[in-house]
C-alpha positions as CSV (number, residue, x, y, z in Angstrom):
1,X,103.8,108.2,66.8
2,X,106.3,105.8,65.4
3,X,109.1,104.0,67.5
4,X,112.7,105.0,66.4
5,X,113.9,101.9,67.8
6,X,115.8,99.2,65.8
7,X,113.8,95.8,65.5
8,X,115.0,93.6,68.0
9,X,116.2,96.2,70.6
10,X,113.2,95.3,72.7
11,X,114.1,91.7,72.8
12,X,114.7,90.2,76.2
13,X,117.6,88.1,76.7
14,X,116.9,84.7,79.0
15,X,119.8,83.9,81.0
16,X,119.8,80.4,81.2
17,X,122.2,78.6,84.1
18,X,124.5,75.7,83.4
19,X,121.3,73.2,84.2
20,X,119.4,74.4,81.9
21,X,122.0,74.7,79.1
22,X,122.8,70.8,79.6
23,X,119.3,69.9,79.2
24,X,118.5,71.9,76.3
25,X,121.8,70.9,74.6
26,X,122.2,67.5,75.8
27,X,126.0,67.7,76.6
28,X,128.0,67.6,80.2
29,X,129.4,70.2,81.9
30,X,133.1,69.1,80.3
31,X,132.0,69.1,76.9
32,X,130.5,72.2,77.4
33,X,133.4,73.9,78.5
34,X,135.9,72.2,76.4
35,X,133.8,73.4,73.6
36,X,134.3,77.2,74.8
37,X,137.8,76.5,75.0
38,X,138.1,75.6,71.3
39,X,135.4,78.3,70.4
40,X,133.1,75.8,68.7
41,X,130.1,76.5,71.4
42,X,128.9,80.3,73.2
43,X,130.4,81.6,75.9
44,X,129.2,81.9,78.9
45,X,129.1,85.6,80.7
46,X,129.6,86.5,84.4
47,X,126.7,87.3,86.7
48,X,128.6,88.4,89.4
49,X,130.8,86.7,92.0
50,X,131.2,82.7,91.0
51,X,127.7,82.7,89.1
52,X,127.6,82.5,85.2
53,X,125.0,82.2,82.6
54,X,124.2,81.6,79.1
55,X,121.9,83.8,76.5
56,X,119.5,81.9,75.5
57,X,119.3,83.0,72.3
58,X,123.2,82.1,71.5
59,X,122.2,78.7,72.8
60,X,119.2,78.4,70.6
61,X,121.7,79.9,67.2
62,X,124.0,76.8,68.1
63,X,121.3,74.4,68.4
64,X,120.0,75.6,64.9
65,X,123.4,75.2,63.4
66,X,124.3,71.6,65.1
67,X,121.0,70.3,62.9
68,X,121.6,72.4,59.6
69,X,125.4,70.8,59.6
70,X,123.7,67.2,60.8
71,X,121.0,67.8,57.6
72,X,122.5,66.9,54.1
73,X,122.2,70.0,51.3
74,X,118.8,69.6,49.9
75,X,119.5,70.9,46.6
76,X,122.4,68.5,46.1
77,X,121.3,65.7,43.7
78,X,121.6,62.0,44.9
């Protein structure tokens, strides 16, 4: 039998918690969110009552981008 489902739709999301997303990222809580407000980092989504979270994997996509913009081109010449 094959499985009709698209790759990645088995994927779990992490939720990680503000915590978490400061360690990984190495930023405060106020740079975090005044990074959301200028739409240069993820946004967070509601868990219910006052409780938010972050996907990991949106986390993990900025991360990846923060060092490819920190990198210079490697085919440009020197």
């Amino acid at each position: 039998m094959f499985n009709d489902t698209p790759i990645g739709a088995n994927m779990v999301n992490q939720i990680l918690r503000l915590p978490d997303v400061k360690t990984l990222t190495g930023l405060s809580r106020s740079s975090i969110y005044l990074r959301i407000s200028v739409g240069s980092f993820p946004k967070q989504i509601s868990l219910g009552g006052r409780a938010v979270g972050w996907i990991e994997s949106e986390i993990q996509d900025w991360l990846k981008r923060c060092v490819d913009d920190s990198r210079p081109d490697s085919g440009q010449s020197r």
